[in-house]
DSSP file (Angstrom, degrees, kcal/mol; ACC not computed):
  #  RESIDUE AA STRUCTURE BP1 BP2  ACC     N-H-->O    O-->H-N    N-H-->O    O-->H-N    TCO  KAPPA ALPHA  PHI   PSI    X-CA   Y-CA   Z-CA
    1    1 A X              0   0    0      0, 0.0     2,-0.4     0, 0.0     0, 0.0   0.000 360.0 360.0 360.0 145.8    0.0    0.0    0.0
    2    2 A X        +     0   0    0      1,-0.1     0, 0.0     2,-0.0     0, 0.0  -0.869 360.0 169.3 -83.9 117.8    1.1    3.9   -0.8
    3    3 A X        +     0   0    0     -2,-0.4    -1,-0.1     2,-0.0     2,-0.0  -0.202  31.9 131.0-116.5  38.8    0.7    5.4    2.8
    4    4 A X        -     0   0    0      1,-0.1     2,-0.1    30,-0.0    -2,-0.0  -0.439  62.8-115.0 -49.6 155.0    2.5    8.7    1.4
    5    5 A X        -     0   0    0     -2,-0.0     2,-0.3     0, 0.0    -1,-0.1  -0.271  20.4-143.8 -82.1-173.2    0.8   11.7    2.3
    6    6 A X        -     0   0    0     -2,-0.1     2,-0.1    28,-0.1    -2,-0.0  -0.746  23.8-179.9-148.2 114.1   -0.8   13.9   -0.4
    7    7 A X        -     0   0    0     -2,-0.3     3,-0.1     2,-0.2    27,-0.0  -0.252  34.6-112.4-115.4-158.2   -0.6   17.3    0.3
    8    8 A X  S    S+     0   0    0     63,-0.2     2,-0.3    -2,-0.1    68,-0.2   0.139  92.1  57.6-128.4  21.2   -1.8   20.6   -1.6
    9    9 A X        -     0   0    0     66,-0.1     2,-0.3    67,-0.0    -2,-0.2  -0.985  61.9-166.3-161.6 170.8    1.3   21.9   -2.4
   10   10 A X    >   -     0   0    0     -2,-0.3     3,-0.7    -3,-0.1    19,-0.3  -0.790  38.2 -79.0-145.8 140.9    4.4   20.8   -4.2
   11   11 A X  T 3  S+     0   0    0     -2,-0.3    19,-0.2     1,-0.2     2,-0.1  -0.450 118.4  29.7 -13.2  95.4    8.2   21.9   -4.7
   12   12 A X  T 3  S+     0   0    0     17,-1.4    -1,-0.2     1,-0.3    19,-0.0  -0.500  96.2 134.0 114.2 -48.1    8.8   25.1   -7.3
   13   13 A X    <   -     0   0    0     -3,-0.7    16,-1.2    15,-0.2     2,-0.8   0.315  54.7-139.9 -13.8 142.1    5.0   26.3   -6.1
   14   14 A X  E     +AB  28  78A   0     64,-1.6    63,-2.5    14,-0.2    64,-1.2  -0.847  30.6 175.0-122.9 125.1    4.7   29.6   -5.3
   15   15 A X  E     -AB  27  76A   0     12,-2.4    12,-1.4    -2,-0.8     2,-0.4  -0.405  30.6-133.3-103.8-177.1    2.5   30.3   -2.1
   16   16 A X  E     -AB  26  75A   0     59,-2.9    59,-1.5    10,-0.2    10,-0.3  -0.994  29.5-122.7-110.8 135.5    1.3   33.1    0.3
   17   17 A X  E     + B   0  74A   0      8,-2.0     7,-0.7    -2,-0.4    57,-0.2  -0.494  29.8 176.2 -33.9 133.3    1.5   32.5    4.8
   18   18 A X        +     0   0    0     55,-2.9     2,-0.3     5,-0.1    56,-0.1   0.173  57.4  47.0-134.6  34.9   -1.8   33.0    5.8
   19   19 A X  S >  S+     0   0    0     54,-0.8     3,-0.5     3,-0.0     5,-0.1  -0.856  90.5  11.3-118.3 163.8   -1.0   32.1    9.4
   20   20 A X  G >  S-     0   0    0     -2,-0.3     3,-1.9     1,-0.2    49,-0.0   0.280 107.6 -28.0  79.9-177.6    1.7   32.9   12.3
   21   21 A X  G 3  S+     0   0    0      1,-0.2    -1,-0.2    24,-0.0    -4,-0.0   0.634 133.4  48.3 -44.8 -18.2    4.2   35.3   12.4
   22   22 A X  G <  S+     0   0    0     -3,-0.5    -5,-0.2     2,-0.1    -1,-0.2  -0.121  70.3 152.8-119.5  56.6    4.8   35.7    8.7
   23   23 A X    <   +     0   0    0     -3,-1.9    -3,-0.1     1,-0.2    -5,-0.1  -0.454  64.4  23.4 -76.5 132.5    1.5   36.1    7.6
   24   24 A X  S    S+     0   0    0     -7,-0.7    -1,-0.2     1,-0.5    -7,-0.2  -0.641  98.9 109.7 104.8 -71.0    1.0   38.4    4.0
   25   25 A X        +     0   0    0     -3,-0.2    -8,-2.0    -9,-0.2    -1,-0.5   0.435  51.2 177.3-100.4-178.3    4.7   37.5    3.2
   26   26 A X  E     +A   16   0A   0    -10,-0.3     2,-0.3    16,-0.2   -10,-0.2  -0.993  15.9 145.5-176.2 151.0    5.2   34.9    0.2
   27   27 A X  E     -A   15   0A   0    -12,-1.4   -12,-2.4    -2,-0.3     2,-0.3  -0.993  49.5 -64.2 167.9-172.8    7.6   33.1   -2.0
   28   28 A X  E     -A   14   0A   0     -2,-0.3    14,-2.1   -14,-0.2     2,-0.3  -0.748  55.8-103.2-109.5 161.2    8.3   29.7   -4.0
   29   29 A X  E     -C   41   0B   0    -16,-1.2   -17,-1.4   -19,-0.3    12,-0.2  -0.655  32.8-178.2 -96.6 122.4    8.5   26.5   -2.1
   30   30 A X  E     -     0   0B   0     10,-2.1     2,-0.2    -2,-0.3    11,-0.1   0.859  65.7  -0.1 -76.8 -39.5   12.3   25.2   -1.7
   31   31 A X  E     -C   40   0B   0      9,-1.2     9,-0.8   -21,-0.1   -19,-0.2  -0.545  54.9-141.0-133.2 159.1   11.3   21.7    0.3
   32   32 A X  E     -C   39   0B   0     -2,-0.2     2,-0.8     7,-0.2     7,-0.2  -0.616   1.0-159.8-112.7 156.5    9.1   19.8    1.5
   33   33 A X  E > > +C   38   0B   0      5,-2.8     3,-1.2     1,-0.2     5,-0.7  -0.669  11.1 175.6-114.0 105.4    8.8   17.9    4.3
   34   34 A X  G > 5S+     0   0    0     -2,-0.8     3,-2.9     1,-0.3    -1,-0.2   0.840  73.9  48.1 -81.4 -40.4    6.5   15.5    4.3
   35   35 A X  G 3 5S+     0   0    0      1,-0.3    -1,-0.3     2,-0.1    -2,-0.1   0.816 126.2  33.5 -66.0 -16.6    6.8   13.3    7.7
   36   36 A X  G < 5S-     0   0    0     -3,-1.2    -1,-0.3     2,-0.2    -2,-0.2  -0.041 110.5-131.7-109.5  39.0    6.8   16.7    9.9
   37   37 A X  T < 5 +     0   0    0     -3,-2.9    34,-1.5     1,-0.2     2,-0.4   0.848  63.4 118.9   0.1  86.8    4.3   18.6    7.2
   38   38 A X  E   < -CD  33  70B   0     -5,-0.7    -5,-2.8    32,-0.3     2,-0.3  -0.997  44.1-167.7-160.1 147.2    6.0   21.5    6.9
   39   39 A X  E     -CD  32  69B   0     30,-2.3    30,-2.8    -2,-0.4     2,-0.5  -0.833  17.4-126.2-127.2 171.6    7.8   23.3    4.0
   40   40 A X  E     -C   31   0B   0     -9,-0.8   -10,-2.1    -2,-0.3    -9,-1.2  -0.997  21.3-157.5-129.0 145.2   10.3   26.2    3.5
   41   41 A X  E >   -C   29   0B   0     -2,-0.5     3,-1.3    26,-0.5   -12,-0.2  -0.915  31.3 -89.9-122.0 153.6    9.8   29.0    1.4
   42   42 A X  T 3  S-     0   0    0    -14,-2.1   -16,-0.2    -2,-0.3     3,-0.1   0.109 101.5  -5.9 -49.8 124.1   11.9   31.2   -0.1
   43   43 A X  T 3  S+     0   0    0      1,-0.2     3,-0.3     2,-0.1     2,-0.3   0.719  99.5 114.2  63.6   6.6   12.8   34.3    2.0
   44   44 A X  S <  S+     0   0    0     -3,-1.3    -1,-0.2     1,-0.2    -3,-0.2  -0.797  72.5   8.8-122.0 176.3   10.5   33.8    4.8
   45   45 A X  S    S-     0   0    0     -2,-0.3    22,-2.1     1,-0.2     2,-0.5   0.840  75.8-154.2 -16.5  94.3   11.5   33.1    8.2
   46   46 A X  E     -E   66   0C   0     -3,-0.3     2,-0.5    20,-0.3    20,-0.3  -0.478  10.1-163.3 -44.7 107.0   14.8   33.6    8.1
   47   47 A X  E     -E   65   0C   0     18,-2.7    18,-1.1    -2,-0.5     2,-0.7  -0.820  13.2-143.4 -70.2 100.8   17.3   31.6   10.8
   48   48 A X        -     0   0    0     -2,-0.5     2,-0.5    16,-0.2    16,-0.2  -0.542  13.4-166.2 -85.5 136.6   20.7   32.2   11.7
   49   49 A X        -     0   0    0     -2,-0.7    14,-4.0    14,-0.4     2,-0.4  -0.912  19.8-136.0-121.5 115.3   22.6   29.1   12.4
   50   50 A X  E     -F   62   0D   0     -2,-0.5     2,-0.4    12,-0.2    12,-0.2  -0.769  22.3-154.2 -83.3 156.8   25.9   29.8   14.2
   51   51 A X  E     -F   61   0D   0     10,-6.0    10,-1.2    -2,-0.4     3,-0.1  -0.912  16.1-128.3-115.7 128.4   28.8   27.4   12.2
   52   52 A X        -     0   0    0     -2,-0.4     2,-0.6     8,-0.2     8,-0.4  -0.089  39.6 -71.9 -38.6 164.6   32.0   26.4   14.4
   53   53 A X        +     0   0    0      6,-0.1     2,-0.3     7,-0.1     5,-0.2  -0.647  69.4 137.9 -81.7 138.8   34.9   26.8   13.5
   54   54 A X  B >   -G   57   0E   0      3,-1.9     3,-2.0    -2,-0.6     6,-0.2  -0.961  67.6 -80.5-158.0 164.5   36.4   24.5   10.6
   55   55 A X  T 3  S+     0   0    0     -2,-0.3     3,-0.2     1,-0.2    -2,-0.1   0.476 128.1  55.0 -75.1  18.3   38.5   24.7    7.7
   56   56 A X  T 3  S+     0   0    0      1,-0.1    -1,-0.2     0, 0.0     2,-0.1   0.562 126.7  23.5 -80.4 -35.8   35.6   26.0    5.7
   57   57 A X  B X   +G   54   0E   0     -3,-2.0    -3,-1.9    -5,-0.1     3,-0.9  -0.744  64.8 171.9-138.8  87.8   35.3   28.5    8.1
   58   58 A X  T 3  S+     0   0    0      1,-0.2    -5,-0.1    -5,-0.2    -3,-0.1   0.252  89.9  43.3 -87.9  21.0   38.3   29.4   10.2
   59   59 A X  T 3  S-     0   0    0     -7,-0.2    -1,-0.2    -5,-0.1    -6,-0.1   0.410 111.4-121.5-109.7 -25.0   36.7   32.2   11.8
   60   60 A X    <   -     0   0    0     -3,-0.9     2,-0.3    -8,-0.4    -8,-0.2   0.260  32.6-146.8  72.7 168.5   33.2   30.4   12.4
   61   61 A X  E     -F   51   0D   0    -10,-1.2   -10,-6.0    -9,-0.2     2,-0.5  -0.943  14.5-118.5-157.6 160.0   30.4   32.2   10.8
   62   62 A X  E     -F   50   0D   0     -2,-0.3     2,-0.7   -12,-0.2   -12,-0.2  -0.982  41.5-163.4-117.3 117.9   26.1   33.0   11.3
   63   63 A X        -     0   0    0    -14,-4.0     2,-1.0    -2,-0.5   -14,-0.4  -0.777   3.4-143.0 -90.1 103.5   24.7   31.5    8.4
   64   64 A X        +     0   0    0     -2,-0.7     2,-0.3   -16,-0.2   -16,-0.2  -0.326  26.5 149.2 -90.6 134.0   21.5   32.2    7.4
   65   65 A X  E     -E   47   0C   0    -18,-1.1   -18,-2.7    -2,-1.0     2,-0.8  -0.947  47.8 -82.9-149.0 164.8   18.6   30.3    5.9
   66   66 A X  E     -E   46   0C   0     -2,-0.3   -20,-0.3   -20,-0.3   -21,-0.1  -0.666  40.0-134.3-120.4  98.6   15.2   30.0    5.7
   67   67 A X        -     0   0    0    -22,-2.1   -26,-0.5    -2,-0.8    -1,-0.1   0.281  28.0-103.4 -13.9 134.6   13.0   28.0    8.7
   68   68 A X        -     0   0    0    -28,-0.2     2,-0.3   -30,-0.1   -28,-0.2  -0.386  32.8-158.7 -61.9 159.6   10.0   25.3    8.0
   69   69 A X  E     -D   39   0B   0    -30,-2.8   -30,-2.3   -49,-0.0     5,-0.1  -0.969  32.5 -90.8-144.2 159.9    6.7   26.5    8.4
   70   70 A X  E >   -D   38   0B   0     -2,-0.3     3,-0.5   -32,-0.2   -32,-0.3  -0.220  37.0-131.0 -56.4 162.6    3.5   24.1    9.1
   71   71 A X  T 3  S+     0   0    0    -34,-1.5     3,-0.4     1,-0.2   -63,-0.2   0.484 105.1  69.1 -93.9   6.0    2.2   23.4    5.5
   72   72 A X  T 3  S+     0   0    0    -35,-0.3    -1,-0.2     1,-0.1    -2,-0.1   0.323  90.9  59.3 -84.4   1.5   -1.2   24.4    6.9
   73   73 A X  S <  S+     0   0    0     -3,-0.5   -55,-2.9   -54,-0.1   -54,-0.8   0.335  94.8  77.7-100.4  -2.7   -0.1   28.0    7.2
   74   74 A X  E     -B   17   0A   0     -3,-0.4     2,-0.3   -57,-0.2   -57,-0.3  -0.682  60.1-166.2-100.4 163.9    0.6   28.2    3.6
   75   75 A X  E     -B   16   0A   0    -59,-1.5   -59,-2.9    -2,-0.2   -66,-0.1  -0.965  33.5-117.9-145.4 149.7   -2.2   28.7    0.4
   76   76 A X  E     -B   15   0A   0    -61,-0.3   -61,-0.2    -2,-0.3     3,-0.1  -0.430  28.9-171.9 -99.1 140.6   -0.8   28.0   -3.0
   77   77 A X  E    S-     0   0A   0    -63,-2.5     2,-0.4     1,-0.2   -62,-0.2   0.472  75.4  -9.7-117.6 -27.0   -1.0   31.3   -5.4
   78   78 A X  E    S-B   14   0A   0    -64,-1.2   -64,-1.6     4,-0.0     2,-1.1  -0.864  80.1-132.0-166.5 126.7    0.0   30.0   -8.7
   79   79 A X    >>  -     0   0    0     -2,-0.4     3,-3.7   -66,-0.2     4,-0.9  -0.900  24.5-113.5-110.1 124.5    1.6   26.0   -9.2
   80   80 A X  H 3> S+     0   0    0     -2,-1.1     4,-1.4     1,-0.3    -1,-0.1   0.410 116.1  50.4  65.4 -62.5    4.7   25.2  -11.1
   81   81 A X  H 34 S+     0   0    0      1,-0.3    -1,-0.3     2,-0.3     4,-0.2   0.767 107.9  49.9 -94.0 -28.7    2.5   23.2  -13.7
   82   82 A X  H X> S+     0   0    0     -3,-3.7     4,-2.4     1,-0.2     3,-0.9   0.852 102.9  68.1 -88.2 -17.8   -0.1   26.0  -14.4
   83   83 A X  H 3< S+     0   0    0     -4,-0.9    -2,-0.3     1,-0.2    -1,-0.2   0.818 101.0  45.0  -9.7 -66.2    2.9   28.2  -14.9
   84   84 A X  T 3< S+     0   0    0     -4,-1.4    -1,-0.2     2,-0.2    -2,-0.1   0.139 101.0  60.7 -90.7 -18.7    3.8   26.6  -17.7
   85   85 A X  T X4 S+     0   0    0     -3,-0.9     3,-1.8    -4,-0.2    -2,-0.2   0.837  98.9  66.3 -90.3 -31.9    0.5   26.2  -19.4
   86   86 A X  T 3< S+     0   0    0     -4,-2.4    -2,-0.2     1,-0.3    -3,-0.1   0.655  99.0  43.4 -77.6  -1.1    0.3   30.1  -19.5
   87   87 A X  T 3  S+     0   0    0      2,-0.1     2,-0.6    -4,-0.1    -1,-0.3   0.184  81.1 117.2-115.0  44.4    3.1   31.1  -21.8
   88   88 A X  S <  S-     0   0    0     -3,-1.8     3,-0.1     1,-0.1    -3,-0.0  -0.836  77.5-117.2 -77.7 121.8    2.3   28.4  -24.3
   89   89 A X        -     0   0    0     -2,-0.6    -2,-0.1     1,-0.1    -1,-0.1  -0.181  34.5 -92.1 -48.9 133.8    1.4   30.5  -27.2
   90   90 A X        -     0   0    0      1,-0.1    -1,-0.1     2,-0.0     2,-0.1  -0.217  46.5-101.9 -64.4 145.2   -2.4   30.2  -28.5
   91   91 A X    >>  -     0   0    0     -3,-0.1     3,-1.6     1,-0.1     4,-0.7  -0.383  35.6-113.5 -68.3 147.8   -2.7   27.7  -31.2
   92   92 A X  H >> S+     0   0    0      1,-0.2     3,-2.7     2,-0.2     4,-2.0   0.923 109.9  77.2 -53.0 -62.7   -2.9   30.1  -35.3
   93   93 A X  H 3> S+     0   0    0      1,-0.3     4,-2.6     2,-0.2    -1,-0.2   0.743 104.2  29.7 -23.7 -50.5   -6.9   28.6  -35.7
   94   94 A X  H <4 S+     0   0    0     -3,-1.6     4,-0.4     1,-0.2    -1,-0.3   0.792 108.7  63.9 -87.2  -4.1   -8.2   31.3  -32.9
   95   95 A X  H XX S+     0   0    0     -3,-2.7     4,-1.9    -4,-0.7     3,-1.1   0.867 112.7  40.0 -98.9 -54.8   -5.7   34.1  -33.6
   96   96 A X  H 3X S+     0   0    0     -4,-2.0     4,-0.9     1,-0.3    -2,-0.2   0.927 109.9  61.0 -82.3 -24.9   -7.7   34.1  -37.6
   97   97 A X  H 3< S+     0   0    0     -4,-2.6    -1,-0.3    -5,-0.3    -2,-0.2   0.810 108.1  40.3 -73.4 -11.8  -11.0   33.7  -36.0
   98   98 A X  H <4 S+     0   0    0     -3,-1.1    -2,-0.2    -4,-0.4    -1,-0.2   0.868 115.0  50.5 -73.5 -43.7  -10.5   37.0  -34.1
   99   99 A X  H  <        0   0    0     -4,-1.9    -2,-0.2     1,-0.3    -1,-0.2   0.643 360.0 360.0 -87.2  -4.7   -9.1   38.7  -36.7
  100  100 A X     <        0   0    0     -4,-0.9    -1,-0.3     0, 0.0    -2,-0.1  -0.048 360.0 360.0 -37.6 360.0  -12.0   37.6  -39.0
């Protein structure tokens, strides 16, 4: 049996918050993660993660990146796949019936 979940928004989506602290803000879905239902989007709640020091960083560094949020605080504004249907050009047939 498929016991994935099936949720109502998808990777490359682009959604708005319309809960919690960054409600109104918006951006395209990097992740998600389905066994704690939660995603991250692009530019909203930002985290700083302090780094140790290492030879990558021999100074140690605050890296910043962008927090999960429940996926029930997001609502999908335009998905990946209808994207992609709007700048397929209209087929010549309706373009001469207009101009008719």
């Amino acid at each position: 049996m498929n016991n994935r979940p099936k949720f109502h928004v998808k990777k490359g989506d682009n959604v708005e918050v319309i809960a919690g602290n960054f409600k109104g803000s918006s951006g395209k879905i990097l992740e998600v993660i389905p066994r704690k239902r939660q995603v991250l989007v692009e530019g909203v709640r930002i985290i700083k993660k302090h780094l140790r020091k290492s030879e990558d960083n021999p100074h140690g560094k605050i890296a910043e990146r962008e927090g999960p949020i429940d996926i029930s605080n997001v609502r999908l504004l335009e998905s990946l796949k209808k994207a992609e249907k709007k700048t397929k050009p209209k087929p010549k047939k309706e373009a001469e019936k207009k101009a008719a």
